[in-house]
C-alpha positions in Angstrom: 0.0 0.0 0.0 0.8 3.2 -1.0 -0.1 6.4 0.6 0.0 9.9 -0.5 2.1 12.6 0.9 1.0 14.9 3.4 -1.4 17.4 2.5 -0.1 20.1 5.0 3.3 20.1 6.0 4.1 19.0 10.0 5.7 21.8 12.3 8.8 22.0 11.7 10.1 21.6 15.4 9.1 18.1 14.5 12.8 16.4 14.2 13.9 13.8 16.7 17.2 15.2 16.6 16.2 18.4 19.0 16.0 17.5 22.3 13.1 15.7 23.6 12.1 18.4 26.0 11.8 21.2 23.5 10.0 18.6 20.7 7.6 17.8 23.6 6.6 21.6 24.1 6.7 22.6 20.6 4.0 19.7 19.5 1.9 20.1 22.5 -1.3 21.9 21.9 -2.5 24.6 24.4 -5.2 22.5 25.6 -3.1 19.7 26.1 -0.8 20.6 29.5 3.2 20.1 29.0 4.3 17.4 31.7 7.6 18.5 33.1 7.6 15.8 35.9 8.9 13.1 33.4 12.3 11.7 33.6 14.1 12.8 29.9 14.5 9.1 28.8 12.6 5.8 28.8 14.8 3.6 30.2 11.8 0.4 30.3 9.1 -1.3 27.6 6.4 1.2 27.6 3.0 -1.0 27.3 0.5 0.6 25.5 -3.6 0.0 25.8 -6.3 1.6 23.8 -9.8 1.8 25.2 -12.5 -0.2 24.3 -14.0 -0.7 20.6 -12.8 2.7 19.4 -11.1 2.2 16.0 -9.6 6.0 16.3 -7.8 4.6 19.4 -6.9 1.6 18.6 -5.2 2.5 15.4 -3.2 5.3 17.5 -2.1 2.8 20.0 -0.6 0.6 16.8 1.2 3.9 15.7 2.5 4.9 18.8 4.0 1.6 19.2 5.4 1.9 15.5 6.5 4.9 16.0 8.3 4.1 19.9 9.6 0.9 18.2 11.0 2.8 15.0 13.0 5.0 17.2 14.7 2.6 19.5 12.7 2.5 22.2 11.0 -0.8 23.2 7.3 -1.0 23.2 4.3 -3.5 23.6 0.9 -3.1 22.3 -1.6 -4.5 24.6 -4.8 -3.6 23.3 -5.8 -7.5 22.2 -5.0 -9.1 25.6 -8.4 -8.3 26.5 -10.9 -10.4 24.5 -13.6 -7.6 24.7 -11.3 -4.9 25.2 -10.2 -2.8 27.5 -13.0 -0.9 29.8 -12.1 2.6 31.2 -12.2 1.0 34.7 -9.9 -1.8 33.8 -7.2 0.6 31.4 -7.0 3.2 34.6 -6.2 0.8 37.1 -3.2 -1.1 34.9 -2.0 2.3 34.6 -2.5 3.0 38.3 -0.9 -0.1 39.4 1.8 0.0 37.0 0.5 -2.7 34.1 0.4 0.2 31.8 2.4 3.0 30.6 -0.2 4.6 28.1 -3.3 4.4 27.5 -5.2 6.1 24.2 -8.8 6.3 24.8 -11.5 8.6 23.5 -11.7 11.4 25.9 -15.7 11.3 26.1 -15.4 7.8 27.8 -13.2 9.3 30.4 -14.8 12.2 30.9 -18.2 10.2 31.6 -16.5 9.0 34.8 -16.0 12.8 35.7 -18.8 14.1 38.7 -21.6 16.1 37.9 -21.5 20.0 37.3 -23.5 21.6 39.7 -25.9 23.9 38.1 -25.2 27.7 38.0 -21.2 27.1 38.2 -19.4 28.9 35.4 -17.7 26.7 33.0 -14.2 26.8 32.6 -11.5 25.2 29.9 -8.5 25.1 31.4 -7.1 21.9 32.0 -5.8 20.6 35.3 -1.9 20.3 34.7 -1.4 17.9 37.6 -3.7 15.1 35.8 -5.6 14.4 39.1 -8.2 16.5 41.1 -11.5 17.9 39.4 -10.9 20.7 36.8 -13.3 23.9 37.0 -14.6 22.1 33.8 -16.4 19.1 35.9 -16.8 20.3 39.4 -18.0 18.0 41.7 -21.2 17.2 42.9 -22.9 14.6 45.0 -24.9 11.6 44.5 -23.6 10.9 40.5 -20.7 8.4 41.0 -22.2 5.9 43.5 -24.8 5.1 40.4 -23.9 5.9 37.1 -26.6 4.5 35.4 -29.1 7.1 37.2 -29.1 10.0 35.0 -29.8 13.6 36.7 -31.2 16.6 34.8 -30.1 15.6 31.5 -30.8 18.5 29.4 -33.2 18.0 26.0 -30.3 18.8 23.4 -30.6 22.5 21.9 -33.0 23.0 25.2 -30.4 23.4 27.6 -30.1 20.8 30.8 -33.4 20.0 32.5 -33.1 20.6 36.3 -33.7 17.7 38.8 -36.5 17.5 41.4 -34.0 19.4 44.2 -34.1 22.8 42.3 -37.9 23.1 43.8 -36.6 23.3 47.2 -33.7 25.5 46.3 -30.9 23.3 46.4 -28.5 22.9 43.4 -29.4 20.1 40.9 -26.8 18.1 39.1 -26.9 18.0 35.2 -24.6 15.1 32.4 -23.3 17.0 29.5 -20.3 16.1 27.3 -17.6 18.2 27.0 -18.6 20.8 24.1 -14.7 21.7 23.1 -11.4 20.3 23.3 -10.3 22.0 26.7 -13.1 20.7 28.5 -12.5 17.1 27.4 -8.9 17.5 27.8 -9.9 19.1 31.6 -12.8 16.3 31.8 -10.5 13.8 31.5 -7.5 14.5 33.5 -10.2 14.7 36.4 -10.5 11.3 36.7 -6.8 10.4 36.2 -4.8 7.8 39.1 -2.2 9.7 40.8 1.0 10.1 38.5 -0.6 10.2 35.5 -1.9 13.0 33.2 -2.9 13.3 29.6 0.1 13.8 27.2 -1.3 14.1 24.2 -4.4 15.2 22.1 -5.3 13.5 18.5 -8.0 14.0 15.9 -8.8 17.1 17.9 -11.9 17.7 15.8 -13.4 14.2 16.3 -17.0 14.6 17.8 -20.0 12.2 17.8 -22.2 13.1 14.8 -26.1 11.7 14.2 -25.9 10.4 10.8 -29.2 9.6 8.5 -29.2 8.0 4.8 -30.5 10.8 2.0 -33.7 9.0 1.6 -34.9 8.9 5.4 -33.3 12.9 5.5 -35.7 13.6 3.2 -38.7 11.5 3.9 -38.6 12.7 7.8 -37.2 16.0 6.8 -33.8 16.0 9.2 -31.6 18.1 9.3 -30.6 18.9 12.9 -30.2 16.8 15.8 -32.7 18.8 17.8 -35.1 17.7 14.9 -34.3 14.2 15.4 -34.4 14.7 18.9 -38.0 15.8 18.6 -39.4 13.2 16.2 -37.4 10.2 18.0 -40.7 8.4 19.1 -40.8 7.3 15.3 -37.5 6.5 15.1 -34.8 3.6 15.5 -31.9 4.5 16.3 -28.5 2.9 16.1 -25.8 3.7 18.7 -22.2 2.4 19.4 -21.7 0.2 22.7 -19.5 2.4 23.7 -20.9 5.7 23.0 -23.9 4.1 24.7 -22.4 3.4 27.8 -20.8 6.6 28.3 -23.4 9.1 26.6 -25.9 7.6 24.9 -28.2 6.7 28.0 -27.4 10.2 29.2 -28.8 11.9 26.1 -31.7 9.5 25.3 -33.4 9.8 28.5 -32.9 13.7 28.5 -35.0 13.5 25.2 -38.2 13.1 27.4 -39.8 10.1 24.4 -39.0 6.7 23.8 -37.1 5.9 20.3 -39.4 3.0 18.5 -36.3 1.3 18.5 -32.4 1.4 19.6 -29.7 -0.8 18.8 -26.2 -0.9 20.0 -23.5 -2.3 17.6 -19.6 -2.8 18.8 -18.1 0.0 16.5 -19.2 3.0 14.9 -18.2 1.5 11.9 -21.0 -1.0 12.6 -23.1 1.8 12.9 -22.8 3.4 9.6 -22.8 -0.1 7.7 -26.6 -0.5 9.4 -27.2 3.0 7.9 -25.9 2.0 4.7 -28.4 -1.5 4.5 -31.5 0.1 6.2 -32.0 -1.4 9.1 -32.2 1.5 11.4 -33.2 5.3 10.3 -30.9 7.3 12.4 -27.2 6.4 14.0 -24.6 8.1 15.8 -20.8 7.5 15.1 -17.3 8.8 15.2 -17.1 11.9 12.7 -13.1 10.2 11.6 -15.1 7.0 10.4 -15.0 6.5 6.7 -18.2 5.5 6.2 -19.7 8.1 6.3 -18.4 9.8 3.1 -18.5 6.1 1.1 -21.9 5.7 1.7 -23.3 9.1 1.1 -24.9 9.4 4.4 -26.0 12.8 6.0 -24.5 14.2 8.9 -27.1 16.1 10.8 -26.3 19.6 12.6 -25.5 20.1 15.8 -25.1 24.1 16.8 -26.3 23.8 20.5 -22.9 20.4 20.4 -25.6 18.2 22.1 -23.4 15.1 21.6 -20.3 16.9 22.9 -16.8 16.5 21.3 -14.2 13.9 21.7 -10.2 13.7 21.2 -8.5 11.2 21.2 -6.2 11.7 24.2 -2.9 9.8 25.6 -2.2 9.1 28.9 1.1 8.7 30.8 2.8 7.2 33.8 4.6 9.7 34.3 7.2 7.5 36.3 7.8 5.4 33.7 7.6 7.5 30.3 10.1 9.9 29.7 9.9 13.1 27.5 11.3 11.2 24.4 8.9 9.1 24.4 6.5 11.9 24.8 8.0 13.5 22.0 7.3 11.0 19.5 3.8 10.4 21.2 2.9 14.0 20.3 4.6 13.5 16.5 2.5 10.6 16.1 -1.0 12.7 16.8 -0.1 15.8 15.0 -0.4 14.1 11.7 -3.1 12.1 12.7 -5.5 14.7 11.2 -8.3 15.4 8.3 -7.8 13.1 4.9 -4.5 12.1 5.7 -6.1 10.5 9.0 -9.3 8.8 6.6 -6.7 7.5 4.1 -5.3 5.5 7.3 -8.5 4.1 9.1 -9.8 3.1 4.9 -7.3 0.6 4.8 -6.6 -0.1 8.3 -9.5 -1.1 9.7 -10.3 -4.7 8.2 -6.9 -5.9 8.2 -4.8 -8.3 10.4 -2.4 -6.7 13.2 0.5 -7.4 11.5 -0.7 -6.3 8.4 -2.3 -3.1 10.2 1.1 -2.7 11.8 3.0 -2.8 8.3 0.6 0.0 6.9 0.6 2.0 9.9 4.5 2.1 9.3 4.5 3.3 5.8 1.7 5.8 6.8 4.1 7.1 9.6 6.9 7.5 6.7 4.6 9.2 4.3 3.6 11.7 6.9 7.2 12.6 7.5 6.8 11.1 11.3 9.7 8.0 10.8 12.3 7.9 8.0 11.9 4.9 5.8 13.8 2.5 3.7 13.0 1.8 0.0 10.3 0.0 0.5 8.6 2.4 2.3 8.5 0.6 5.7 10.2 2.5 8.5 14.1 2.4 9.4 14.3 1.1 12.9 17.2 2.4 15.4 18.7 -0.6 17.6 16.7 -0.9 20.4 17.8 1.0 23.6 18.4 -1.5 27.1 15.4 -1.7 28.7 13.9 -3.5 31.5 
């Protein structure tokens, strides 16, 4: 496989050869905090997990191995040890008890285990730079972690949140909204982050969930907003990812205030849009990176008032066993994860093998200037460093 050059060129503090400190700063966006509690090198095999189903994920944690691999640094990708993959609960305790050194996740799942906002508390974006404690973006409130699956004052989306049954007698209510931008995932997700970690990096920074329709059911039910949707739902079936569900989806269906006619939940988004494609189900929500969605023609529905939040791809690090080289190639690997150059990956990645996924992933890494590569197009690989 071939792939095309990059259609932007990447920054050009981008070269391995500058120190890994200054390449870490210079690839780190503003939302994403710079870790300066790292040692400078990795001196052990940095294990690598993504979270659950997520193809975005998954296909970051090959290349970040790639990548670590390609530059001399050993690195394991853990992702299929667990048959059904790995849960948020299960990815931040290996990191927590030292099983893990990174985990990629989508930063909507994470920020799903995040408390409550209290109503009436200003918003704010700024993420936490420790990578523990709750950020101004998520403050805490009571009575939302000991049951997740009871929803409080979800709002109707473009309605703004619905208040729970304590706002009568004056005391604050609770309300479950995504994160609506980058900084607040980013924030979101550091919030629920074991001690010693913190999130290093940010992919796919545009990603969001969109609510995705065929042309013919568009036009025959007249959607074209997710507040529509939202309102005619009742004669509806809907198709959500497992994931999504478990995180947001409950959330956002029971502050719709009607029951869908139907709702299924397959695996992957991909899933998702391939149900769109054959018509069994109306109306779906997926990934805005998956493929599908342009190769099938479907229509993405608006979204002004963000209703289904955004979600990043974020990495996390131990920071006692990462250092800021590895870091540095971390944050290489996601700036060119982006736009087309991103689709062309995840159109030939995603049915394939993980050794053949691995090879492509390689030659994609050349082509985007992150690796050097032979003539071949597969990646020159430095002799591995001594690690434990």
């Amino acid at each position: 496989m071939t792939f095309s050059k990059p259609r932007r060129p990447l920054a050009a503090c981008g070269l391995l050869a500058i120190a890994a400190v200054a390449l870490s700063a210079c690839t780190t966006d503003s939302d994403t905090p710079v870790i300066t509690d790292a040692p400078s090198t990795t001196t052990s095999t940095v294990r690598v997990a993504a979270v659950g189903a997520d193809q975005d994920a998954r296909l970051l944690s090959t290349a970040t191995v790639e990548a670590l691999a390609a530059n001399g640094l050993k690195a394991k990708d853990l992702t299929g040890e667990q048959q059904d993959g790995w849960s948020v609960d299960e990815a931040l305790g290996a990191l927590k008890d030292g099983n893990v050194d990174v985990v990629i996740s989508g930063s909507s799942a994470l920020a799903a285990k995040a408390p409550a906002q209290t109503s009436g508390e200003e918003q704010s974006s700024g993420p936490d730079d420790a990578g523990s404690g709750s950020p101004s973006a998520s403050p805490s409130a009571s009575g939302t972690d000991e049951n997740p699956d009871q929803t409080q004052g979800e709002g109707t989306p473009g309605a703004g949140p619905a208040s729970s049954g304590s706002e009568a007698s004056g005391a604050p209510s609770t309300v479950r909204t995504p994160p609506a931008d980058q900084a607040a995932a980013v924030a979101a997700a550091s919030s629920v982050l074991p001690e010693g970690s913190a999130v290093a990096s940010t992919a796919l920074k545009e990603r969001r969930p969109v609510m995705l329709a065929s042309k013919a059911v568009a036009s025959a039910k007249e959607l074209t907003t997710v507040k529509q949707a939202a309102s005619a739902c009742s004669g509806l079936s809907i198709a959500t990812p497992e994931d999504w569900d478990a995180s947001w989806g409950k959330v956002w269906l029971t502050g719709l205030g009607c029951e869908p006619q139907s709702t299924t939940h397959p695996d992957t988004s991909a899933a998702v849009t391939r149900d769109l494609l054959l018509g069994t189900v109306q109306v779906g929500v997926a990934e805005s990176t998956d493929p599908g969605i342009a190769d099938y023609g479907l229509v993405s529905l608006e979204d002004p008032d963000k209703a289904l939040g955004t979600d990043p791809v974020v990495g996390i690090v131990r920071k006692q066993t990462v250092g800021q080289d590895a870091i540095a190639i971390m944050n290489k690997v996601t700036g060119a994860a982006q736009g087309d150059d991103w689709l062309e990956l995840r159109r030939v990645a995603d049915p394939l093998t993980q050794d053949q996924r691995g090879a492509d992933v390689g030659r994609w890494l050349v082509a985007r200037g992150v690796l050097e590569g032979n003539d071949d197009g597969l990646p020159k690989t430095k002799a591995p460093a001594s690690a434990s």
